[in-house]
C-alpha positions in Angstrom: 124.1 -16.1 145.7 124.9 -14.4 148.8 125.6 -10.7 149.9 129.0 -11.5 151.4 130.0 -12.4 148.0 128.7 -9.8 145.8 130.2 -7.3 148.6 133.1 -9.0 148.5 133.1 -8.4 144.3 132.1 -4.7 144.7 134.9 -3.7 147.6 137.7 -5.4 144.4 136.1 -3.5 141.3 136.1 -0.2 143.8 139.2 -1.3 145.3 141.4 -1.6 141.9 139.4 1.2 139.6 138.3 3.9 141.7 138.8 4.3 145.4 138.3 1.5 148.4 134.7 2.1 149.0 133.4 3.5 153.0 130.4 1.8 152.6 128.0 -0.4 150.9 124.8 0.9 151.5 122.3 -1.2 149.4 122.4 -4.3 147.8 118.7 -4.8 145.7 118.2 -7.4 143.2 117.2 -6.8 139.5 114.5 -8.0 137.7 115.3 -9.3 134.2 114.0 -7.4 131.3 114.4 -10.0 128.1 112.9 -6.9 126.1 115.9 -4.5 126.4 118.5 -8.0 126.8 119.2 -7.1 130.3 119.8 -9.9 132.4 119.3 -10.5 136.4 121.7 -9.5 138.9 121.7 -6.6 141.5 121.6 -2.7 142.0 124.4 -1.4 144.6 125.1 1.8 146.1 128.4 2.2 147.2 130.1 5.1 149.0 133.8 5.8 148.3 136.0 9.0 150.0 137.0 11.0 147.3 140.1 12.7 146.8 141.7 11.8 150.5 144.4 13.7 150.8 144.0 16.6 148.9 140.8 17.6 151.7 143.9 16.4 154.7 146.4 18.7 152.9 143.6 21.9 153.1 141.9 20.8 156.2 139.0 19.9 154.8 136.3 17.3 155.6 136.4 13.8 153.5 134.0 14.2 150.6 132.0 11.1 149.8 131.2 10.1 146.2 128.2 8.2 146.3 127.8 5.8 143.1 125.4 3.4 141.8 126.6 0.0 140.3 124.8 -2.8 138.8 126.3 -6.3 138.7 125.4 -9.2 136.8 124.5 -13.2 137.5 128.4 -13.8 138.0 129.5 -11.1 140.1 131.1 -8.3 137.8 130.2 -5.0 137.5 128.3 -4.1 133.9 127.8 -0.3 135.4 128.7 2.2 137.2 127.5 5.5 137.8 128.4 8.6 140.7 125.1 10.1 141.5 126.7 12.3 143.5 129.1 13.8 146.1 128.8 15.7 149.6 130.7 16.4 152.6 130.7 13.3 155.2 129.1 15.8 158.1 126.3 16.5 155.4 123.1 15.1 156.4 122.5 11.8 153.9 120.4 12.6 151.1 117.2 9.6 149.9 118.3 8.2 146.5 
């Protein structure tokens, strides 16, 4: 499994369902938990622009949306979550 290709599957879910992501900023791999039937795959955060060209129209600076996604063993996208948003000047919060 490599990182270009779960990148590659997390730009297409972001791409087609919510907004073409800025960055990916972390790609960590899950542990299974056969307790609570969740299987192995990988924790991503993801930054996406949100809302482009409504903050152009009122000269405003790009907002970032900051989510966390989890994929499974092939590739798709079983979650997602945004944790939160912020101003793209804003200093970078720790997750």
């Amino acid at each position: 499994m490599s990182i270009k290709q779960i990148m590659s599957a997390v730009n297409e879910f972001f791409d087609e369902n919510i907004a073409p992501p800025h960055k990916i900023t972390s790609v960590e791999p899950r542990k299974e938990n056969e307790e609570e039937g969740i299987e192995a795959g990988w924790d991503i955060l993801v930054e996406v622009i949100e809302e482009r060209e409504y903050m152009k129209k009122y000269a405003k600076d790009e907002m970032l949306g900051v989510y966390q996604a989890a994929l499974n063993k092939k590739y798709d996208i079983i979650s997602y979550s945004r944790l939160s948003t912020r101003y793209r000047s804003a200093v970078e919060e720790r997750y």
